[in-house]
BAFI-3210 file (N, C-alpha, C; in Angstrom, 3 decimals, decimal comma, padded with zeros to 6 digits):
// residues 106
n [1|2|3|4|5|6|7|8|9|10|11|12|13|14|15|16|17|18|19|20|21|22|23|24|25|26|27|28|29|30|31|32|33|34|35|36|37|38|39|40|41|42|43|44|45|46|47|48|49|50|51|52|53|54|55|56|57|58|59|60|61|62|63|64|65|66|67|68|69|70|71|72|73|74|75|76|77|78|79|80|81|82|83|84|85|86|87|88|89|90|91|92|93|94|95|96|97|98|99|100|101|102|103|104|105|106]
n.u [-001,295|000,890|-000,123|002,475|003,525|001,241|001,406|004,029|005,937|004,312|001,815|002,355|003,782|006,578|009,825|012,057|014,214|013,120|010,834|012,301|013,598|011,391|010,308|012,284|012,513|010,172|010,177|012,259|010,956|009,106|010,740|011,748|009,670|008,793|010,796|010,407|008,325|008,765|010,294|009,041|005,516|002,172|000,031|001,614|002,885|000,942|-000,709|001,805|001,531|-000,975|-000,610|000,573|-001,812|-002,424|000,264|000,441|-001,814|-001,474|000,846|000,014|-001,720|000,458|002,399|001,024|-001,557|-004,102|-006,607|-008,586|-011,817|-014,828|-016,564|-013,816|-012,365|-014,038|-014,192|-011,371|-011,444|-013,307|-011,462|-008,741|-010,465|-011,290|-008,674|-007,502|-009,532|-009,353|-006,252|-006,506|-008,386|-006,682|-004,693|-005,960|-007,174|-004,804|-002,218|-001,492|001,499|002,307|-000,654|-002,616|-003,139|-006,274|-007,698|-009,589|-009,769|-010,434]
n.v [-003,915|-005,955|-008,424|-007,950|-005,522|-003,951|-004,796|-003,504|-000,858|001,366|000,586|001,591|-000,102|-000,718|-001,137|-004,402|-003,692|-001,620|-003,220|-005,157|-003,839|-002,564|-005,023|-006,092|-003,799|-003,711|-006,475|-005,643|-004,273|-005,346|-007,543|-005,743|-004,856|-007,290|-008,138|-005,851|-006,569|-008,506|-006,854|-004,864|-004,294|-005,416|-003,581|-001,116|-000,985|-001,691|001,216|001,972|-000,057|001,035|003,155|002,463|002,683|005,520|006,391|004,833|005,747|008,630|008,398|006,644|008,890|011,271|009,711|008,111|009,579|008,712|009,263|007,789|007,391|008,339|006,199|005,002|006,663|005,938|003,313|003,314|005,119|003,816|001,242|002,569|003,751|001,609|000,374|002,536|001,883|-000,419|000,015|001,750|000,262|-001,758|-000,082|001,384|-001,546|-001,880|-003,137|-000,982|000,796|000,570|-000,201|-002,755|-005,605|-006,062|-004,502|-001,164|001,317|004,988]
n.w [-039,015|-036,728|-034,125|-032,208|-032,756|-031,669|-029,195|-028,242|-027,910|-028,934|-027,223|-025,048|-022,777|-020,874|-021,954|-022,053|-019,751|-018,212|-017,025|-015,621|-014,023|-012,539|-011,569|-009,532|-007,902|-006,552|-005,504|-003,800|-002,006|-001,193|000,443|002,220|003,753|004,793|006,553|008,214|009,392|011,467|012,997|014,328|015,500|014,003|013,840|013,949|011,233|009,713|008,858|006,574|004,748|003,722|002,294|000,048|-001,495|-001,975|-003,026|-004,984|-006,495|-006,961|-008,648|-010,896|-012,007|-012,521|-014,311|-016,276|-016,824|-015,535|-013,631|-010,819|-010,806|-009,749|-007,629|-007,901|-005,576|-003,613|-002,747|-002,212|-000,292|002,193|001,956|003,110|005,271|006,667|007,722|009,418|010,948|012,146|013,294|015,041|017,167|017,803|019,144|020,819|022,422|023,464|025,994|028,676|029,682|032,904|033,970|034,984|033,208|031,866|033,441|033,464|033,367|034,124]
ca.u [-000,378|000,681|000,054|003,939|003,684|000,373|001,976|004,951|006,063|003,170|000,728|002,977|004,321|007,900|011,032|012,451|014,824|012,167|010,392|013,102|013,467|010,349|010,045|013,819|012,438|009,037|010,486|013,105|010,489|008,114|011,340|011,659|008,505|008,367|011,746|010,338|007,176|009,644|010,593|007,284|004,318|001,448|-000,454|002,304|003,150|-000,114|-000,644|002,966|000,938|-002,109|000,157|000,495|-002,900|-002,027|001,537|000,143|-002,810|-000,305|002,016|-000,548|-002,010|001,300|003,106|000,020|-001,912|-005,174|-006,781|-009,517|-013,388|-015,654|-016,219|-012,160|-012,084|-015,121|-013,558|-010,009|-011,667|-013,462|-010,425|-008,246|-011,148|-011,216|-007,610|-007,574|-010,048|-008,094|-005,142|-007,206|-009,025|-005,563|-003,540|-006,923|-006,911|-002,906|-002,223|-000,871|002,220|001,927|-001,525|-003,052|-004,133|-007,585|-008,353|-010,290|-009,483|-010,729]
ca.v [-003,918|-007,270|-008,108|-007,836|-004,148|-003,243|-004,972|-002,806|000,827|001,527|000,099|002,519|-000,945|-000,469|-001,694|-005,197|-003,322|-000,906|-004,111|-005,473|-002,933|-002,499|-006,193|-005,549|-002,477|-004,219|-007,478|-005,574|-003,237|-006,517|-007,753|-004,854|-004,966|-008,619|-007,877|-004,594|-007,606|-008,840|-006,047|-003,943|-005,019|-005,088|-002,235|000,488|-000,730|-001,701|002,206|002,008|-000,617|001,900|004,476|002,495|002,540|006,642|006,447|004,170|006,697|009,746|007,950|006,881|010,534|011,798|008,959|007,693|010,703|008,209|009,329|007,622|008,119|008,797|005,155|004,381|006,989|005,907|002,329|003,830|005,775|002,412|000,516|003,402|004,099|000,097|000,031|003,266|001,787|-001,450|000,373|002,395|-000,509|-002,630|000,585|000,704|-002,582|-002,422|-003,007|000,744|000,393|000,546|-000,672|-004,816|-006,133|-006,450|-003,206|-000,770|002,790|006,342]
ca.w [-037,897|-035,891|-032,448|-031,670|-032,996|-030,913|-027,801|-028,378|-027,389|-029,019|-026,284|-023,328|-022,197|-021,013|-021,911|-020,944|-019,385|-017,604|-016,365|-014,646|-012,571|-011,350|-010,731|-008,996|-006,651|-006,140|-004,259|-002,378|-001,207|-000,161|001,355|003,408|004,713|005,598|007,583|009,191|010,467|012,337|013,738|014,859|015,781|012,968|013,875|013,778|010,204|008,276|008,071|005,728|003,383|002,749|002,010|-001,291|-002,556|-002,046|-003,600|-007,056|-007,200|-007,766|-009,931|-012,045|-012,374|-013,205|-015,133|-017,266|-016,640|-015,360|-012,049|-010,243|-010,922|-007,865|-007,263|-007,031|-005,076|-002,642|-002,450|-001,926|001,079|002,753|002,680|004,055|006,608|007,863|008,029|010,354|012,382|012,853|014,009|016,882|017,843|018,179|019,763|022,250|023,437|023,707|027,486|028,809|030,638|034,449|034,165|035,098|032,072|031,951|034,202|032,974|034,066|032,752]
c.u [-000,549|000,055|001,022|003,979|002,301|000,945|003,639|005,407|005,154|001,640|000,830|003,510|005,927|008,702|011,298|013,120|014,115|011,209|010,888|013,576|012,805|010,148|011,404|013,125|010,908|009,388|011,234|012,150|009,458|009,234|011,618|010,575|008,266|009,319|010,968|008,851|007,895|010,222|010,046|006,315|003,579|001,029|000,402|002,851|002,327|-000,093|000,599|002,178|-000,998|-001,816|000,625|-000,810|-002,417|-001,032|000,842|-000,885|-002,193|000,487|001,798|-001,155|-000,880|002,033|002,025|-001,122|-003,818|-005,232|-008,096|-010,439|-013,695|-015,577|-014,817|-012,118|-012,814|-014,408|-012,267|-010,340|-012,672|-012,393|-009,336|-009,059|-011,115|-009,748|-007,051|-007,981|-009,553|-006,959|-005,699|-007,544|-007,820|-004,628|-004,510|-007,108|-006,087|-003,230|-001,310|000,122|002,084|000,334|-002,032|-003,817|-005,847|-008,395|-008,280|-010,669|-010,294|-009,519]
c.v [-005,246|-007,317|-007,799|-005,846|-003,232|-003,494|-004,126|-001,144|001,286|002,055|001,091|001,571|-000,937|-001,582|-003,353|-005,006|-002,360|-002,456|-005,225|-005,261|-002,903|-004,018|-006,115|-004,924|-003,259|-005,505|-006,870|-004,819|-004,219|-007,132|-007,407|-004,969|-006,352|-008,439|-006,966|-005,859|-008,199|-008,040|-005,106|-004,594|-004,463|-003,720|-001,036|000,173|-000,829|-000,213|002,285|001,196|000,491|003,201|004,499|002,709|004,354|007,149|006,102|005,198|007,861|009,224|007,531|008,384|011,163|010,890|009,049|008,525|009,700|008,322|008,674|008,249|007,995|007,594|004,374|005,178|006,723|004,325|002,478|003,961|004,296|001,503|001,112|003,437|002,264|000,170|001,413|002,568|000,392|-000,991|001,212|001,345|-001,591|-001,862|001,072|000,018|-003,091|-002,642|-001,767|000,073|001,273|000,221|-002,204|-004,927|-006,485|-005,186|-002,355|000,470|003,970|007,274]
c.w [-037,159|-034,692|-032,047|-031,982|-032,129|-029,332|-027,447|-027,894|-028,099|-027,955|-025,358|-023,003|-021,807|-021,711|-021,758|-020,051|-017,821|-016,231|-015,260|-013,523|-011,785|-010,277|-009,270|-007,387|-006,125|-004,941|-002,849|-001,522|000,219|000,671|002,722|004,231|005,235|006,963|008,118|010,012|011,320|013,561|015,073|014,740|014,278|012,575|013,640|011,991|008,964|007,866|006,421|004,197|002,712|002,203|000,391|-002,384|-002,935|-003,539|-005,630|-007,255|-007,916|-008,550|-010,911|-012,748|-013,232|-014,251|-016,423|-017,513|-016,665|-013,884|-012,003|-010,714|-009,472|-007,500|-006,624|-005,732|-003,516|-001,864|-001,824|-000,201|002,311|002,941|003,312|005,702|007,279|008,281|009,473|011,667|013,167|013,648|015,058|017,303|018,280|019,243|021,218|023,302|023,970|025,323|027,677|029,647|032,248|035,082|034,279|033,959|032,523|032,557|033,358|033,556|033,469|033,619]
res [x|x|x|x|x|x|x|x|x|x|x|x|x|x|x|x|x|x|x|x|x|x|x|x|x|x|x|x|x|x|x|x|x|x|x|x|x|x|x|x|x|x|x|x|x|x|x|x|x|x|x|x|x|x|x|x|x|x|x|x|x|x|x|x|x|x|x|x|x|x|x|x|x|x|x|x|x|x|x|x|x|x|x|x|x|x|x|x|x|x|x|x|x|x|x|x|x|x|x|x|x|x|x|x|x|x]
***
């Protein structure tokens, strides 16, 4: 068997047709999100980008039927958990409205 026949529907590799797409739905999606930075502040939309590590974990499970070992899953959960604590610690130090910046209420 060649290489052209192992790199082939063989391998699972899609389509050219298949690959187009994704590349297709992949930019407009990074499009979207550069526009929505424009829009909203950071913090209310990083959650939206860890929502993909989520999203590709299930879609590999079901598409390719490959889930995470403990490790992905330990790494997964560390960069979920920093990105949490970025968005408290940014929606924290927001300034509250009707309050003087800098004051320091309970």
């Amino acid at each position: 068997m060649g290489p052209a026949k192992r790199l082939g529907r063989d391998a699972g590799l899609p389509a050219a047709g298949g690959a187009g797409r994704g590349v297709r739905l992949g930019t407009g999606g990074h499009r979207l999100l550069i526009l929505a930075f424009g829009v909203a502040p950071a913090a209310t939309l990083k959650p939206f980008s860890y929502l993909q590590i989520a999203f590709a974990t299930l879609l590999g499970g079901a598409v390719f039927g490959l889930w995470p070992d403990g490790w992905s899953l330990a790494g997964m959960a560390v960069i979920a958990a920093s990105g949490a604590t970025a968005v408290w610690l940014d929606v924290r130090e927001a300034p509250q409205p009707g309050r003087a910046a800098g004051a320091r209420g309970r």
